[in-house]
C-alpha positions as CSV (number, residue, x, y, z in Angstrom):
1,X,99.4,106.0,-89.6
2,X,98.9,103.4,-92.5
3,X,97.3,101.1,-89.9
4,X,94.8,103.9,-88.7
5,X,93.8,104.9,-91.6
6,X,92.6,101.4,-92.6
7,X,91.1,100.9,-89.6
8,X,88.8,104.5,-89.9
9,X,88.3,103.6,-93.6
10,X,87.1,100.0,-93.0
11,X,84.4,101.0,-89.8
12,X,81.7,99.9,-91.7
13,X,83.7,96.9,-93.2
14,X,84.6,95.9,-88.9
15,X,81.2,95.7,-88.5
16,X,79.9,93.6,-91.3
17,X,82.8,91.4,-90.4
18,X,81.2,91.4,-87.1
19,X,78.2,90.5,-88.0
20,X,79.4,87.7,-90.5
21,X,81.2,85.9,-87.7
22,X,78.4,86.2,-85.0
23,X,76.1,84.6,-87.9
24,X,78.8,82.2,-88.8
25,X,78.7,81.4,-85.1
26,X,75.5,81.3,-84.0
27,X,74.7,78.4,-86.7
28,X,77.4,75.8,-84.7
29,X,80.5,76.2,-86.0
30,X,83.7,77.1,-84.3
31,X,86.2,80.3,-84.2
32,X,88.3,77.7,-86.3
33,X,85.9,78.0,-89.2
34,X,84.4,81.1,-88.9
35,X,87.2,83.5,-88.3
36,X,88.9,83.9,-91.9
37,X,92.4,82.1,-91.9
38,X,93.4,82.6,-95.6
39,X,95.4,85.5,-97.4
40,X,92.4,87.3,-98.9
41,X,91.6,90.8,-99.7
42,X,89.4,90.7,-96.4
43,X,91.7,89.4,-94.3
44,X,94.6,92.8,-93.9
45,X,91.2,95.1,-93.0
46,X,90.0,92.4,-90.4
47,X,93.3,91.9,-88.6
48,X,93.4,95.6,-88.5
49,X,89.9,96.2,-86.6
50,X,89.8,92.9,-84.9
51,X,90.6,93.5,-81.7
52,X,87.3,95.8,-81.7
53,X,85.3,92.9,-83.2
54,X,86.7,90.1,-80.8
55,X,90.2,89.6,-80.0
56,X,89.8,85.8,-78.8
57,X,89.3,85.6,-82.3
58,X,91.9,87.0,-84.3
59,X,94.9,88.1,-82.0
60,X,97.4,88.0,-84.3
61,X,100.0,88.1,-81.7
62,X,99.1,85.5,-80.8
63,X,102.4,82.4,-81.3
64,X,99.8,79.7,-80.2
65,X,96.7,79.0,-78.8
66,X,96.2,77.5,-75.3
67,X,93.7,74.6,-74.1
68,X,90.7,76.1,-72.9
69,X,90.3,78.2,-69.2
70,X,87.6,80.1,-68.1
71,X,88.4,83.5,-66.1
72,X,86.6,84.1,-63.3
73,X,85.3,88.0,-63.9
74,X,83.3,90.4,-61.5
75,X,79.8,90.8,-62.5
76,X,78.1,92.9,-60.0
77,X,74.8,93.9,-62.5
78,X,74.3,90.3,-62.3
79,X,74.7,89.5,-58.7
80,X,72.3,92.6,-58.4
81,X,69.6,90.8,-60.5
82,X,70.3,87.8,-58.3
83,X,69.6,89.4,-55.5
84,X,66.4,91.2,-56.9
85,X,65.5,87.7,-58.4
86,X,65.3,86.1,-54.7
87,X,64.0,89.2,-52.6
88,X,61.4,89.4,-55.2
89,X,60.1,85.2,-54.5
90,X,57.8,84.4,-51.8
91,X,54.3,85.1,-53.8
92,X,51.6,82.8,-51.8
93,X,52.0,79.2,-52.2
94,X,55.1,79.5,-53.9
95,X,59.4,80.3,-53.8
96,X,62.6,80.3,-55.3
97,X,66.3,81.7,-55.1
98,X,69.0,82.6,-57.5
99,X,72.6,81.9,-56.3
100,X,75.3,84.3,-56.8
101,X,75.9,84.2,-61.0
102,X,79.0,82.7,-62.0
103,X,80.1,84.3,-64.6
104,X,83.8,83.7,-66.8
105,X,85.5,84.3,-70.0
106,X,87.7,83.1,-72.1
107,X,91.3,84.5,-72.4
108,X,92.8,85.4,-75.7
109,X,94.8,82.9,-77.7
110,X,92.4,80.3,-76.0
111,X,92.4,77.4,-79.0
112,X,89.7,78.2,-81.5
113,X,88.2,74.8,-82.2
114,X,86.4,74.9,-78.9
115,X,82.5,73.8,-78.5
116,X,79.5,74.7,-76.5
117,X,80.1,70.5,-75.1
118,X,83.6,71.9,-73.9
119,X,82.1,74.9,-72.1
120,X,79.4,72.9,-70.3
121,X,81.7,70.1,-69.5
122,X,83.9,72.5,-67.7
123,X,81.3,74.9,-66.3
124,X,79.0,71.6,-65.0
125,X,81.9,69.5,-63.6
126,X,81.9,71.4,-60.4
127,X,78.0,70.5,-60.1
128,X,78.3,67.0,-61.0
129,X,75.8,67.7,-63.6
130,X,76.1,65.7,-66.7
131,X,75.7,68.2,-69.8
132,X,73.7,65.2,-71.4
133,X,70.6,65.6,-68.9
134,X,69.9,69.1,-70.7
135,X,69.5,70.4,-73.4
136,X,70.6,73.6,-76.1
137,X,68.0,75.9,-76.3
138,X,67.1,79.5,-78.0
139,X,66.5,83.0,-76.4
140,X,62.8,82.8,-77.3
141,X,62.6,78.9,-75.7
142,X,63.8,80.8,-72.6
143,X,61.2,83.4,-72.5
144,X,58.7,81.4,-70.1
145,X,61.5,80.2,-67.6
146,X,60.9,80.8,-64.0
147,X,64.3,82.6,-64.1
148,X,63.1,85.5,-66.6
149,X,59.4,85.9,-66.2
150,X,57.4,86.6,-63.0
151,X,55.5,83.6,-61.8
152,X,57.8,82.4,-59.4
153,X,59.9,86.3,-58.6
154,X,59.2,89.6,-59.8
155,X,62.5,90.0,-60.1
156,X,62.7,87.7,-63.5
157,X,62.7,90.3,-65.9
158,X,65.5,92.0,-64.4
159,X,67.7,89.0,-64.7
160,X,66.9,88.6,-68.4
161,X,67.8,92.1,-69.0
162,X,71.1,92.2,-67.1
163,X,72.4,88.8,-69.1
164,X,71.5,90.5,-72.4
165,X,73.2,93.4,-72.3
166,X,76.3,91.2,-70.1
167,X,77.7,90.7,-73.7
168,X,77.5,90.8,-77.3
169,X,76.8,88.6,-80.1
170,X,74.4,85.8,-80.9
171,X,74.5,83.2,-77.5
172,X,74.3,79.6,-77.3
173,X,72.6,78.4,-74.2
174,X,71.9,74.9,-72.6
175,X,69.1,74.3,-69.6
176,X,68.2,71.7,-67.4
177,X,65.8,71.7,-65.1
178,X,65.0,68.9,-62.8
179,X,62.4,68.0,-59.8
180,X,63.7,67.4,-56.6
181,X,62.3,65.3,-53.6
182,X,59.9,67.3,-51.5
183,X,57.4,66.6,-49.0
184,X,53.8,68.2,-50.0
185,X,55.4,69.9,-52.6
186,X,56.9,70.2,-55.8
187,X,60.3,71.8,-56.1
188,X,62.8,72.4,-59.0
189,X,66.3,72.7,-59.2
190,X,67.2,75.0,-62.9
191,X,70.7,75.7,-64.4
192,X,70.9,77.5,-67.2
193,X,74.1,78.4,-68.9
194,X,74.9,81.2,-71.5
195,X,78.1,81.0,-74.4
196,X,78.8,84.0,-76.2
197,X,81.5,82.3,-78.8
198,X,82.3,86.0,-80.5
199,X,83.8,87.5,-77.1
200,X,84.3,83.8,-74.9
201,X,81.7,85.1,-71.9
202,X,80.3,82.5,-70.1
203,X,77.7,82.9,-67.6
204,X,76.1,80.0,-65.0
205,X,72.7,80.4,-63.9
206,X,71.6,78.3,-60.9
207,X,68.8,78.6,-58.6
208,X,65.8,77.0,-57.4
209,X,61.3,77.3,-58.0
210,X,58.8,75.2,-56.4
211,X,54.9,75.3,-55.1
212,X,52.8,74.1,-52.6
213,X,50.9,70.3,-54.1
């Protein structure tokens, strides 16, 4: 009963904390640094509503943490974007395709001091892309990419809105897009991948944009 009661008493306390760590976050540093680790008068109230804030962050049952591995996990509102994203390509002179999202999280207790280079390295090894050929960008750099707007699919602005709501907290994202050989044309081949450090989704993006020379 004690533990309930501090949880109902500290709501609005949960959700600052929230906030404090997605900030914390969203500027580059770890779960390591963020999460608070000392015995302060914060930290009984935070253990108590953590698991509602983000339990890959502060499981205390946790007896040690574990080397990074991403989850496969069913995302059919993506895979329906996808799917709106290439029915809706074919405007005149032009076409693309989304592939099937990939999308992943993080299991509790995974180790804390993990990076946005360790997520890529493992998401990107399959691909043989080097995370080094892309590049960290923001929501707002994103908002003219063939993926999210309409030039190339009216389907774009369906994608964007089903990764936004996919999870919570501030992202950290990565793209690369590069230009592949093609004869009388210009193609594109784009990957675009999504972090959300406060609950451990990860999300892959990978499809292909091109027109007519």
């Amino acid at each position: 009963m004690l533990l309930l009661a501090t949880i109902a008493s500290a709501h609005a306390t949960c959700g600052t904390l929230a906030r404090d760590l997605d900030a914390c976050l969203s500027g580059g540093d770890t779960l390591a640094t963020c999460a608070p680790t000392s015995p302060d008068p914060v930290w009984p109230v935070y253990e108590a509503c953590c698991t509602r804030v983000s339990a890959r962050a502060c499981d205390a049952t946790c007896a040690s943490t574990a080397p990074l591995a991403l989850n496969p996990v069913a995302s059919p509102d993506l895979a329906l974007a996808a799917d709106a994203y290439s029915a809706g390509c074919g405007q005149v002179g032009t076409w693309c395709s989304m592939q099937a999202p990939q999308a992943s999280r993080m299991a509790p207790c995974t180790d804390l001091d993990v990076a946005m280079s360790d997520v890529l390295d493992m998401v990107l090894a399959p691909l043989r892309i080097d995370p080094a050929w892309g590049s960290l960008v923001t929501p707002a750099d994103l908002a003219g990419h063939p993926f999210f707007g309409t030039s190339y699919s009216s389907g774009g602005p369906g994608v964007e809105a089903a990764l936004r709501s996919w999870s919570r907290g501030t992202p950290l994202i990565w793209e690369l897009t590069q230009e592949v050989p093609c004869h009388n044309c210009t193609d594109f081949s784009s990957q675009v991948v999504v972090w959300w450090p406060l609950t451990g989704d990860v999300v892959l993006l990978d499809g292909t944009f091109g027109y007519d020379s």
